[in-house]
N, C-alpha and C positions, 0 to 999 in steps of 0.2 A: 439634483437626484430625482429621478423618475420613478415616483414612490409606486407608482399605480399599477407598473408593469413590474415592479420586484414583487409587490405584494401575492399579484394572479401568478406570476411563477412556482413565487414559493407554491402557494397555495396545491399549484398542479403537484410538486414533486412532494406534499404531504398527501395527497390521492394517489398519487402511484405508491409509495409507501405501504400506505392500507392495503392497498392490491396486493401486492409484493404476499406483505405477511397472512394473506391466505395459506399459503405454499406452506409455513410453520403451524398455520391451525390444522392443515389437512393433516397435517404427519402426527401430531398431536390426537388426533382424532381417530386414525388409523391405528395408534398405537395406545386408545383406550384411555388417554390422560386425560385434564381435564382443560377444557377450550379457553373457560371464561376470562384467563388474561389475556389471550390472544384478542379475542370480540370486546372486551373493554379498548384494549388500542387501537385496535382496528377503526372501533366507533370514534373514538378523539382523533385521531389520524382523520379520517374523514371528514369529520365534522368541521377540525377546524381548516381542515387545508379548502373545504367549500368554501367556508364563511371569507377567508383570505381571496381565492379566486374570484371570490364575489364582490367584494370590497377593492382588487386591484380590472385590471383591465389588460389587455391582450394589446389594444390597438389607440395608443394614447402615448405620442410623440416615439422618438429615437431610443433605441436601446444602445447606449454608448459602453467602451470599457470599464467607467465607473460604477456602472449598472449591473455588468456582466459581475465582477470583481463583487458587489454585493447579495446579488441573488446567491451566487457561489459558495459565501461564507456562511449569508442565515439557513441556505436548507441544507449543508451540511450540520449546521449547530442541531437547528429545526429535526432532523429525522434522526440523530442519539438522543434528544430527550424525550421523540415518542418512540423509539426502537428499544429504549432503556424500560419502558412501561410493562411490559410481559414479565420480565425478569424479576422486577421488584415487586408486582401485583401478588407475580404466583409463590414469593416467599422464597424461591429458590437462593435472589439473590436480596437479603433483607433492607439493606441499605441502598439508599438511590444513588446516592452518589457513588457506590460499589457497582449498579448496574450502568448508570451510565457511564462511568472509567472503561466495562469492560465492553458496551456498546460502542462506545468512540474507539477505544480499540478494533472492535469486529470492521466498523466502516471503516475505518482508515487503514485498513490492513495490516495492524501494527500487530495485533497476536499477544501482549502483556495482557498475563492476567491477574484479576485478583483471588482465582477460586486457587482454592487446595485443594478441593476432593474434588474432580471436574468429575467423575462418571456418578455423580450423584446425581446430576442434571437429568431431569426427562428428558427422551427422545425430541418432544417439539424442541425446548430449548437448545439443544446441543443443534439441531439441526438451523438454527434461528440465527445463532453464534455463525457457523460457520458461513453462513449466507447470505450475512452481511460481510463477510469476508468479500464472494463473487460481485457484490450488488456493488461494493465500494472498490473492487479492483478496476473496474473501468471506468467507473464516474455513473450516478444514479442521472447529472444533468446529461452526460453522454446520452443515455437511456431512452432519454425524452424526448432530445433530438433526433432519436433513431425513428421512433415513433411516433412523432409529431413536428414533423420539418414544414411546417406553413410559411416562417420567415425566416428564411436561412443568412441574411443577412445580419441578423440579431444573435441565432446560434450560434454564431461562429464568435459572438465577444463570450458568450457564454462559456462555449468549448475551449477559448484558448485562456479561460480563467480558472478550469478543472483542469485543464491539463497544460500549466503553464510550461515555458520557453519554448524549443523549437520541437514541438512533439508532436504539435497538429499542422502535418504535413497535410496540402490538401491530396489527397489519396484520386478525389473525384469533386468535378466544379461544385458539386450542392454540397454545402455542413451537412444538410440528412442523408447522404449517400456514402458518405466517410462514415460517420456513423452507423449507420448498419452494416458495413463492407468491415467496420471492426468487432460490433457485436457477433457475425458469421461468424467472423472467425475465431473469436473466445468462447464461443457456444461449444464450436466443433471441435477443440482442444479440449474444454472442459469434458464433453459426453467422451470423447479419442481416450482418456485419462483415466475418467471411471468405468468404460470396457476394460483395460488393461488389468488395473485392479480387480475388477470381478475376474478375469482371465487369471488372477493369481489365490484367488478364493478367498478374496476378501467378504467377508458379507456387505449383499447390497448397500445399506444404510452407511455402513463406512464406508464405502470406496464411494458415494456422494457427496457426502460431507468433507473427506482427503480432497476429492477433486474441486469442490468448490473452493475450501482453503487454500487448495494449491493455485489453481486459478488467480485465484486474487491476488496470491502471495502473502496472505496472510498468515496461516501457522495456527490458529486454533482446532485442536485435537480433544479426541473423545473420550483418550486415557489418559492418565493421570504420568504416562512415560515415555508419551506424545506417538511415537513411528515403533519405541524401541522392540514393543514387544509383536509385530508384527514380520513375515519371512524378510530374508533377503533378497527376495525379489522382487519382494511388495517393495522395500525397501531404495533399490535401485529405479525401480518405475517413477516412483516420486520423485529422487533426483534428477530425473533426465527431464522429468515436467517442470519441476521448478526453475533448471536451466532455461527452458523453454518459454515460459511465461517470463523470464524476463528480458527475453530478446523484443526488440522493437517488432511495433506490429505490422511496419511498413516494411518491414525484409519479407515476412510469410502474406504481402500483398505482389509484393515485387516476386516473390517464388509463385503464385498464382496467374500471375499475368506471364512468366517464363521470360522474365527479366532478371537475367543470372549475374549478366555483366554488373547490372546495378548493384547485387547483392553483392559481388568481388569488390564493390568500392565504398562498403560499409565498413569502414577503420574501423568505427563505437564496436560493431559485431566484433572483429578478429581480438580486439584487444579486451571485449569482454571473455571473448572464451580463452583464451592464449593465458591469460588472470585466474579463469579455474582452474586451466590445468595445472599451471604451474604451482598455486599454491596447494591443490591438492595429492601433489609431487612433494613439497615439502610436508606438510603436514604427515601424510602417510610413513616419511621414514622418522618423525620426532617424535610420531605415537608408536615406531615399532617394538618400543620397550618396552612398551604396556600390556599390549594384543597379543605380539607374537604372530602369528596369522598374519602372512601379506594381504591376503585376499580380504580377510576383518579389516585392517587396516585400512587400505583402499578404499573400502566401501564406506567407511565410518568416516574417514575426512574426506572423500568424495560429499559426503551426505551433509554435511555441517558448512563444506566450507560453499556448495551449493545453500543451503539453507540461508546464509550470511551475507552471501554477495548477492543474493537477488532478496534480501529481507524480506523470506516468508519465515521464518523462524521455526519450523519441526526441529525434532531433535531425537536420537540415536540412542548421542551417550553423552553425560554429564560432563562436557569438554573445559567446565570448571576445575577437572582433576586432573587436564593435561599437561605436558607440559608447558614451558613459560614462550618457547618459542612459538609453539603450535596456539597458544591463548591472544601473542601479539598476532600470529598473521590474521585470525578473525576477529580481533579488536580494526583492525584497518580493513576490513573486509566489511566490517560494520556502516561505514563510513560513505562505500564506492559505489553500493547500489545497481541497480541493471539497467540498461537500455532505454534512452530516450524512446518515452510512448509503449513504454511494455507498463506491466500491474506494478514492478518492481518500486520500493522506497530510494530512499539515499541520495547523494549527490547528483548521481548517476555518470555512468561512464561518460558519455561524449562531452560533460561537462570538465570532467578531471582529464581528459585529454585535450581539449583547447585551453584548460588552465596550463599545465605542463609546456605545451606546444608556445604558449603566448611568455611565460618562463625563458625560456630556452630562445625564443626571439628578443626578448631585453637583453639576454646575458649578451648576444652576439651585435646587440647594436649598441651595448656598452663599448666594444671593442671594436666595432665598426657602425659608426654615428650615420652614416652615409645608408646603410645596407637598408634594403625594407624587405621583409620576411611576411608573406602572407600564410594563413592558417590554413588547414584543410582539413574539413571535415566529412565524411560520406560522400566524397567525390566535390565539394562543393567550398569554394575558397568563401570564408567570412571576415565580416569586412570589420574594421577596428570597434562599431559601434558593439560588435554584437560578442566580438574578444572582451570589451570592457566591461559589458553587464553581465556575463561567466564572475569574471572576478568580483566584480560588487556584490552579486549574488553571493559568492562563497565568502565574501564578508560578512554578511548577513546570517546564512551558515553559521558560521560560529560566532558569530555576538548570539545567536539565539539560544545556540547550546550553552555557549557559559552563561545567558540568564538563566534558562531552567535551571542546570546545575547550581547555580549560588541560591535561589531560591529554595529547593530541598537539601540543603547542605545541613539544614537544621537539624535534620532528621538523624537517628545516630550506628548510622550502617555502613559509616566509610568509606573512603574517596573513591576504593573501588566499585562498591556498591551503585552510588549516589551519580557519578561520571558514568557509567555504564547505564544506567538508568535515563539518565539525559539524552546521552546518545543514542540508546535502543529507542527511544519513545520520537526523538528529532526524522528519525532514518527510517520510523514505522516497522523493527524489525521484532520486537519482542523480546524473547531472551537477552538478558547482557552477563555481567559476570560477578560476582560475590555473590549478594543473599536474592538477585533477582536471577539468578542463574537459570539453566533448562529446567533443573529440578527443583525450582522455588515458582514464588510469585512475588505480586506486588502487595499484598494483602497486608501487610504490618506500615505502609505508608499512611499516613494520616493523610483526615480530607481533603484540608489544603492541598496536600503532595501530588494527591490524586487530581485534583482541578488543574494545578500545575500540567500534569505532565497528559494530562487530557487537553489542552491548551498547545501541548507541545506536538504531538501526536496531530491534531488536526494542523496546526501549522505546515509541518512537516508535509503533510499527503497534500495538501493547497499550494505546494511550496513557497512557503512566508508569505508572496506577496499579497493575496484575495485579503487575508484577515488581516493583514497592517495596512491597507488600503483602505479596507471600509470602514474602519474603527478611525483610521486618520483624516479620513473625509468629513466623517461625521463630525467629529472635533475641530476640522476646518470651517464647518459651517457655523 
C-alpha cells in the first residue's frame, strides 16, 4: 500500500471540504446566525487535511486499484466526521454520534434522519444538510478530479472506486475531462431545477436547498412534511427532476453531442422509465380509495414512486397509510435504484437487468445445454466475466443487508421497522416503512444502531466493495 499518496489525497479532499463549507458560513452569515461552528471546522478541516498533504506526497510510486479503493473509503469516513462538527459544535444537533448519522447520511445521499423538529435548524444548517446532499451526489473525489487532473492516469483508479462498475464510461480520453463534462452538466440541472421552482414561487432559499437535495437524490427537506405542504406544481417539478437525476449521465452527454441513435440503444434508460410509469399506473388506481381525485392521486404516486426508485426520498403523503399493494410496489422500488452513473442509490437498473437477462439464459441452457445466449446491454453485448460479477455483487447485496438487519434486530420496533431500515439505509434512500416511515425518523435507534446503519449507508453509496477492500487488505497485511 502506498501510504504516502493516500495520505496527500486525503489530505486534498479535507481542504476542499473546508472550502466547500464556506458556502454554509456565508448563508449563516447572511442570515445573522452565528459563524463560530462553521470557522471551528472550517479550521480542523484545514488544518488537518494540511498536515495530512504534507505528510503524504503527490509523486511517490504507482497509484494502483488498492490505493484508489482506500483513498475512497478514508475521505468519505474522513469528511462525515468533520462535516458532523457544525452540527454538534452549534448544539443544534447535541449528540455526535446523532450528527454524524445524519452527516453520513447528507454525503451519501441517503436522507434518514434522526431530527423530529427539522425547521428548528438555522438557516446555515439546513442549508449545510442539504449540500452535502449535491457535494455527495456525484462524488467529492469526482470534484477533485474535475479540478485538478495532473494525473489522470491515477484518477481514473480513483474514479472507478466512487463510482464503481460500469458507470465510468470514458465520456472523453482524459479522467479530468469526464469529470468536468459531468460536473457541466449536474450544475446546469441543479441551477435548470431551482429556476423552475422559483418560477412556482418557491422562496429562494428553498427552491436551493429542494434543488440541491434533489440533485444528489438525496431527500433532506426543510419542513418537517418534507414537499407535502408545498403547490402542486412545486410538487410535479420535483418529480420530473428526481426522474431526471436518476437517469445516466452519459444519455444527456450522448443528447449534447446529438447522438440520438446511442440514446434509442440505452435498454437501462427504457426500462427505467417503462418501471415508473407502470408502477405509477398502479399505484394511482390502489390509492384511488383514499384521494378520490384522479388528478391527487397521479400526482401523489407519481411523486413517491419517483421518490423510491431513484432513492431521493421526499415525501408527499405518509404512504405508510396506503394500501398493502401500493406499500409492496415501493418496498421493491426500494431495492431497484436508477441508472447506472446518475446520483441515484440501489442496485440500480442495468444491474437487475443483466441479472434477469443472465436468469433467463440458464433457464434456456438448462433446456438447451448447446445454446449460448449473449447479454446486451446499452447496445453493448457483455461478456460472462462481467454477467458473473452482477450476480456476486447481488450476492453481496444481500448478505450485506441481512448483516445490518440481524445486527439492529435488537432493537424493539419490528421486523417492519428494523428490515425497512436495512434496506433504506443499504439503497441510500431514507424513508422505509413502520416507525422509520416519511413521517418519523430514526432518532429512537441507539448508538450502536446508528454506527450500524451509518456503516451501512456508506457501504451502500461506495457500493460494498471500497470499504471491504480496504479493511481487507489491511487485515491481509
Amino acid at each position: 500500500m502506498n501510504y504516502k499518496i493516500v495520505l496527500h489525497t486525503l489530505g486534498r479532499v479535507l481542504l476542499l471540504e473546508a472550502l466547500l463549507m464556506l458556502l454554509p458560513l456565508s448563508v449563516a452569515l447572511i442570515y445573522g446566525e452565528d459563524p463560530l461552528p462553521f470557522i471551528i471546522a472550517i479550521a480542523d478541516a484545514a488544518s488537518v487535511g494540511f498536515l495530512l498533504a504534507k505528510l503524504g506526497t503527490e509523486k511517490s510510486g504507482t497509484l494502483y486499484a488498492r490505493e484508489g479503493f482506500a483513498i475512497v473509503s478514508f475521505s468519505w469516513i474522513g469528511i462525515s466526521l468533520i462535516g458532523a462538527l457544525p452540527f454538534a459544535l452549534s448544539g443544534e444537533i447535541p449528540s455526535y454520534i446523532d450528527a454524524f448519522f445524519e452527516t453520513v447520511s447528507g454525503f451519501t445521499t441517503t436522507g434518514a434522519s434522526i431530527l423530529t423538529d427539522v425547521e428548528s435548524l438555522s438557516r446555515g444548517m439546513l442549508f449545510w444538510r442539504s449540500f452535502t446532499h449535491w457535494i455527495g451526489g456525484m462524488g467529492v473525489l469526482v470534484f477533485i478530479t474535475a479540478i485538478a487532473d495532473k494525473t489522470p492516469d491515477r484518477s481514473v483508479n480513483i474514479l472507478r472506486a466512487e463510482m464503481p462498475g460500469h458507470s465510468v464510461d470514458k465520456l472523453m480520453p482524459k479522467t479530468g475531462s469526464t469529470a468536468k463534462i459531468l460536473y457541466r452538466i449536474y450544475i446546469a440541472l441543479t441551477v435548470l431545477e431551482a429556476v423552475f421552482l422559483l418560477c412556482g414561487g418557491m422562496p429562494v432559499f428553498d427552491s436551493i436547498v429542494h434543488a440541491l437535495g434533489t440533485a444528489g437524490t438525496g431527500g433532506f427537506g426543510i419542513k418537517s412534511d418534507s414537499i407535502a405542504s408545498y403547490s402542486n406544481y412545486l410538487q410535479w417539478i420535483i418529480t420530473v427532476f428526481m426522474l431526471l437525476f436518476g437517469v445516466s449521465f452519459n444519455v444527456y452527454y450522448l443528447a449534447l453531442l446529438g447522438k440520438w441513435r446511442g440514446i434509442a440503444k440505452q435498454n437501462e434508460l427504457w426500462v427505467y422509465l417503462s418501471l415508473a410509469v407502470i408502477c405509477t399506473a398502479i399505484v394511482t388506481v390502489n390509492i384511488s380509495s383514499i384521494y378520490g381525485n384522479l388528478s391527487d392521486c397521479l400526482r401523489l404516486a407519481a411523486f413517491q414512486v419517483s421518490s423510491l426508485l431513484t432513492t431521493t426520498g421526499f415525501a408527499t403523503a405518509d404512504f405508510n397509510a396506503w394500501p398493502q399493494l401500493s406499500k409492496a410496489v415501493l418496498f421493491v422500488l426500494m431495492f431497484c435504484g436508477g441508472c447506472m452513473g446518475s446520483t441515484a442509490g440501489g442496485l440500480k437498473i442495468s444491474r437487475i437487468t443483466v441479472l434477469f437477462s443472465h436468469i433467463r439464459n440458464e433457464l434456456r441452457r438448462a433446456l438447451r445445454p448447446r445454446n449460448v445466449s449473449a447479454i446486451r446491454l446499452n447496445g453493448r453485448y457483455l461478456d460472462a466475466e462481467a454477467a458473473n460479477g452482477v450476480t456476486a455483487y447481488f450476492a453481496l447485496y444481500i448478505a450485506v443487508i441481512c448483516a445490518v438487519f440481524i445486527l439492529i434486530s435488537f432493537e424493539p420496533f419490528g421486523m417492519e421497522t428494523n428490515l425497512s431500515a436495512a434496506v433504506s439505509c443499504v439503497n441510500n434512500i431514507g424513508p422505509g416503512f413502520g416507525l422509520v416511515g416519511p413521517a418519523s425518523s430514526f432518532a429512537d435507534y441507539s448508538a450502536f444502531s446508528k454506527l450500524v446503519l451509518s456503516a451501512a449507508m456508506l457501504m451502500g453509496r461506495l457500493e460494498m466493495y471500497p470499504l471491504l477492500l480496504t479493511f481487507a487488505l489491511r487485515r491481509a497485511k
